[in-house]
C-alpha positions in Angstrom: 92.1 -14.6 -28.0 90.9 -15.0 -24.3 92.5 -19.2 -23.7 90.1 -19.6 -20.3 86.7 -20.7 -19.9 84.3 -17.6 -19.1 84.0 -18.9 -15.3 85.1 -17.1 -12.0 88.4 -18.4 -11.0 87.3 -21.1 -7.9 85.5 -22.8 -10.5 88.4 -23.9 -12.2 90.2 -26.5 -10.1 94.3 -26.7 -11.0 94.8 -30.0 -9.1 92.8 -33.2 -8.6 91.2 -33.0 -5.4 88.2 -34.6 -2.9 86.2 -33.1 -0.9 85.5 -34.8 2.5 82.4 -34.1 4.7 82.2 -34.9 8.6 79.3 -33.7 9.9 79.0 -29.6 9.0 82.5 -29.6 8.8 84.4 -29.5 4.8 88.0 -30.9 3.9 89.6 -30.6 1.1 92.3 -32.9 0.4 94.7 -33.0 -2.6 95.4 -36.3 -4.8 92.7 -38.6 -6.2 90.1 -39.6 -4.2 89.8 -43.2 -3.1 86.8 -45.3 -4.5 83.4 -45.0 -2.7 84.0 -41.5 -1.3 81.1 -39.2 -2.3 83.3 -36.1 -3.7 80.5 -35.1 -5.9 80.0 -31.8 -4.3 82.2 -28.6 -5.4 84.1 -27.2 -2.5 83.3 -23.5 -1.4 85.7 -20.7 -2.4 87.2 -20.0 1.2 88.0 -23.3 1.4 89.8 -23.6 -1.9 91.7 -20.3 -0.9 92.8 -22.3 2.4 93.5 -24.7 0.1 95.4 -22.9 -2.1 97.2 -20.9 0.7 98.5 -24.6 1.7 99.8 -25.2 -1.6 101.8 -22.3 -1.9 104.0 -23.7 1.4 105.7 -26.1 -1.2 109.4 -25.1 -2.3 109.5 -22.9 -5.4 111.2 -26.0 -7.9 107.9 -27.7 -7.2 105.8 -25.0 -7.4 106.7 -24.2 -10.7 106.7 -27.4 -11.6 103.2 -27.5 -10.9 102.4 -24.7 -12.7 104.8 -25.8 -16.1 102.6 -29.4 -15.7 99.4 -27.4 -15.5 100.3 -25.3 -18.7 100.8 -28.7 -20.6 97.7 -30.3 -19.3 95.1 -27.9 -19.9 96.5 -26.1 -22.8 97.6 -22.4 -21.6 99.7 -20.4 -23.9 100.8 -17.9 -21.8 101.1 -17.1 -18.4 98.4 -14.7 -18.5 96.1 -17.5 -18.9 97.3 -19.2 -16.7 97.2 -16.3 -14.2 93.5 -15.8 -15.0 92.7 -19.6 -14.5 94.7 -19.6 -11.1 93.4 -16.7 -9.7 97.2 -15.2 -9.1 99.2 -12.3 -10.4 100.4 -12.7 -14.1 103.9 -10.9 -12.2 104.3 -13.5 -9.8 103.8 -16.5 -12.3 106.7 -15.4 -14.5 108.5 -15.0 -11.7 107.6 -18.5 -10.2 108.3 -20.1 -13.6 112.0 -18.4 -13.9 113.2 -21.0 -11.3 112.8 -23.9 -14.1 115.5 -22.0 -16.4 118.0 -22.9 -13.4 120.3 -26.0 -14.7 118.9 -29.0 -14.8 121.9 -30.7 -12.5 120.7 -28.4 -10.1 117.1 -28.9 -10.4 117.8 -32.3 -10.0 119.7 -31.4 -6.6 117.0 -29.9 -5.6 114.5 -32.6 -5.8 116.7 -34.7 -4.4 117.3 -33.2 -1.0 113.7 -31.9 -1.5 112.9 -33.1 2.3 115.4 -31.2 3.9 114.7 -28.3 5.7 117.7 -26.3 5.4 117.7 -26.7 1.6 114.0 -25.7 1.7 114.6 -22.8 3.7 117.5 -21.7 1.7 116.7 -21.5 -1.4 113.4 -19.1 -1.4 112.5 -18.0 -5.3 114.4 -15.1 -5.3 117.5 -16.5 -4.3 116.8 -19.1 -6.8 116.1 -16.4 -9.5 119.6 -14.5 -8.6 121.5 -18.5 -8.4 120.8 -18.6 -12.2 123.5 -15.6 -12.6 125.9 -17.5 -10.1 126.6 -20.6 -12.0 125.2 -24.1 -11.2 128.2 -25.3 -9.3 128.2 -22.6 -6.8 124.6 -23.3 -6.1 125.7 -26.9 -5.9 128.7 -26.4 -3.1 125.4 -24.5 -1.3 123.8 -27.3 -1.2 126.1 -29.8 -0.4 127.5 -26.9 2.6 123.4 -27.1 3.5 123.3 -30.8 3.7 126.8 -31.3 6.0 125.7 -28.4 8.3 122.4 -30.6 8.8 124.2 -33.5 9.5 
């Protein structure tokens, strides 16, 4: 029944990382890490929280995305698991992972104008949750009123 390792929850990484040392000082740094880099060392929890904390900065589409792609990948079957492996509320998870029921024209919008910051500042995960009710061409006048205020 239980669909995670028996491990505390910093030991189970959810993205690829590296580790860089300088001296006393630790970095993480997200992505794969470039050949010849010593990364063999596992980062300490604080710093996988800071990490973590940095992560959760990215727009809820992408966040969800993240956590739909880590699902797949490591073989969760429910968010629960997934909760346990990340470390974050089962509550909030759901939540996060409503956003990808939106319509897929307006995910697509979404990633599109990704890198504006209007669009990323509008459309917080709640509003996104409530959008779903609206219909996807209101949400897509929103962002296309966004994107000519910006310009």
């Amino acid at each position: 029944m239980d669909e995670v390792p028996d491990r505390p929850p910093f030991v189970l990484m959810t993205d690829s990382y590296f580790t860089v040392y300088q001296g006393r000082r630790r970095t993480i740094v997200t992505g794969e890490a470039p050949a010849g880099l010593p990364t063999d060392r596992p980062p300490h929890e604080r710093t996988w929280r800071a990490c973590q904390n940095r992560m959760s900065e990215e727009p809820p589409w992408q966040r969800a995305e993240r956590y739909r792609c880590l699902m797949e990948e490591k073989g969760y079957r429910s968010i629960r698991a997934l909760a346990r492996a990340t470390g974050e509320d089962h509550s909030r998870l759901a939540r996060i992972l409503k956003v990808l029921d939106l319509p897929e024209a307006v995910l697509t919008a979404l990633r599109e104008h990704s890198n504006n910051a209007r669009v990323r500042a509008h459309f917080t995960e709640k509003r996104l949750r409530a959008a779903k009710k609206d219909g996807e061409s209101k949400v897509l006048q929103e962002i296309a009123k966004l994107l000519a205020e910006a310009s």
